[in-house]
N, C-alpha and C positions, 0 to 999 in steps of 0.2 A: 969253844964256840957255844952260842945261847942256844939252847933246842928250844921250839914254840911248840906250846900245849895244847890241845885240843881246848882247854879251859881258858886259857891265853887268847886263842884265835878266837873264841866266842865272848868276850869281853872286849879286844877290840874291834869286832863289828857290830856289837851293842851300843859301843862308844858312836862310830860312826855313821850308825843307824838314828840316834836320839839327837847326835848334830844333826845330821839332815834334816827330822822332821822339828827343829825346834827353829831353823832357819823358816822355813814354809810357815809356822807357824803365824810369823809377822808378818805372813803375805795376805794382800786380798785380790781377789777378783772384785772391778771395778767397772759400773755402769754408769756412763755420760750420755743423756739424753739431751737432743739438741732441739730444741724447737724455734719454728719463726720464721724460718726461710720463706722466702718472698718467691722463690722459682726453683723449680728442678734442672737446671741447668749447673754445669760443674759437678763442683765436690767440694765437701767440708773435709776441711783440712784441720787436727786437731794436735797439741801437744803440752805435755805433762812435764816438767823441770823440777825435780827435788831442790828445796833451799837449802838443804845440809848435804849432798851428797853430787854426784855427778849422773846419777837416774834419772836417764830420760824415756817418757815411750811417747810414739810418734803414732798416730793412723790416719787415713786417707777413706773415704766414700764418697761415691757416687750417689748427689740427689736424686731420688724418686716420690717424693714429696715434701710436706710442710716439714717433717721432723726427720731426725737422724739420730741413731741408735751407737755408741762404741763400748765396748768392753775389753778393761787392758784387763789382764793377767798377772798374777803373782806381783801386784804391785804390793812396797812395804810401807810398813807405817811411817806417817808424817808428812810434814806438810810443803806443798805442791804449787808452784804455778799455775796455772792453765790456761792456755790461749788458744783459740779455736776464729776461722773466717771461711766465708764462702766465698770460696773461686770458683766465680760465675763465670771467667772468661780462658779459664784452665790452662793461666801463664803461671800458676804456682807462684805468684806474689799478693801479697794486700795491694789492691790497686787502691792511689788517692789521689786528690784533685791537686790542682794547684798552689792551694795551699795547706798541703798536707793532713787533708784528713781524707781518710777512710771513705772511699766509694762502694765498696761491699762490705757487706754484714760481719761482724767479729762478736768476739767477747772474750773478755779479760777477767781470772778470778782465783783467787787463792784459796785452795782446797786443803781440807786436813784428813789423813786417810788413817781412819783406826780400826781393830779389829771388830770391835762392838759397833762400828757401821756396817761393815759386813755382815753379820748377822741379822741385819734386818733386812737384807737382799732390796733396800730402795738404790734406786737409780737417784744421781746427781740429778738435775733438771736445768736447765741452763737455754735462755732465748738468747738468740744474736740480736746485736742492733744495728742498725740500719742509718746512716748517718744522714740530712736531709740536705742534699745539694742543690745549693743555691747559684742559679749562672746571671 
C-alpha cells in the first residue's frame, strides 16, 4: 500500500488551492445600470445568456424610481446576451400589442465580459425603450 507524506498532502492541496483561485480568477463582479423607466410600478426583470456556454444569471427588482441597479457575481469572461424589460403589470411576460410589438420597456444587447473591465469598477449603463403605440 501507498503511505501519503506529509510533503505529499501539502503539494496536493497546493495543487487544489491554485485550481481554485485560478478558476475565480476569470470571474468578475458585474454592474448593470438601468435607466429610463417611465414608472415605478412592477419590476425590471433582467437576464445574461453566455454564447459559448450554458451560463445563465437571472435577477428581479422592484421599481423605486427612474433607474435600477443589478450586480451578478462571479460571472466569467465572454461574451453575453442581455435582455432586460419592465413588468409594469407583474404578469412576468413582455406584454405586446397586437401586432406584436413590445408595450413595455425592454432592451436587447450583447455584452463582453473581461477581466480588465472589471478593474475599472464601471457599471454597464443601459436605457430601456419604450415602444410608441399607436391605437
Amino acid at each position: 500500500m501507498c503511505k501519503i507524506t506529509k510533503d505529499m498532502k501539502r503539494f496536493i492541496l497546493s495543487v487544489l488551492v491554485l485550481t481554485a483561485v485560478s478558476c475565480l480568477a476569470n470571474a468578475t463582479n458585474l454592474t448593470i445600470s438601468i435607466n429610463g423607466i417611465r414608472s415605478n410600478k412592477g419590476k425590471i426583470l433582467i437576464m445574461i445568456k453566455s454564447v459559448s456556454s450554458d451560463a445563465t444569471y437571472k435577477q428581479m427588482n422592484e421599481v423605486t424610481c427612474d433607474s435600477c441597479n443589478f450586480v451578478f457575481n462571479d460571472v466569467k469572461d465572454g461574451t453575453y446576451k442581455l435582455s432586460a424589460f419592465h413588468d409594469e403589470n407583474g404578469d412576468y411576460n413582455i406584454d405586446k400589442d397586437e401586432k406584436g410589438i413590445p408595450t413595455e420597456g425592454f432592451v436587447l444587447k450583447t455584452i463582453t465580459v473581461t477581466d480588465s473591465k472589471a478593474s475599472t469598477h464601471e457599471a454597464i449603463k443601459l436605457k430601456l425603450f419604450y415602444p410608441l403605440t399607436i391605437k
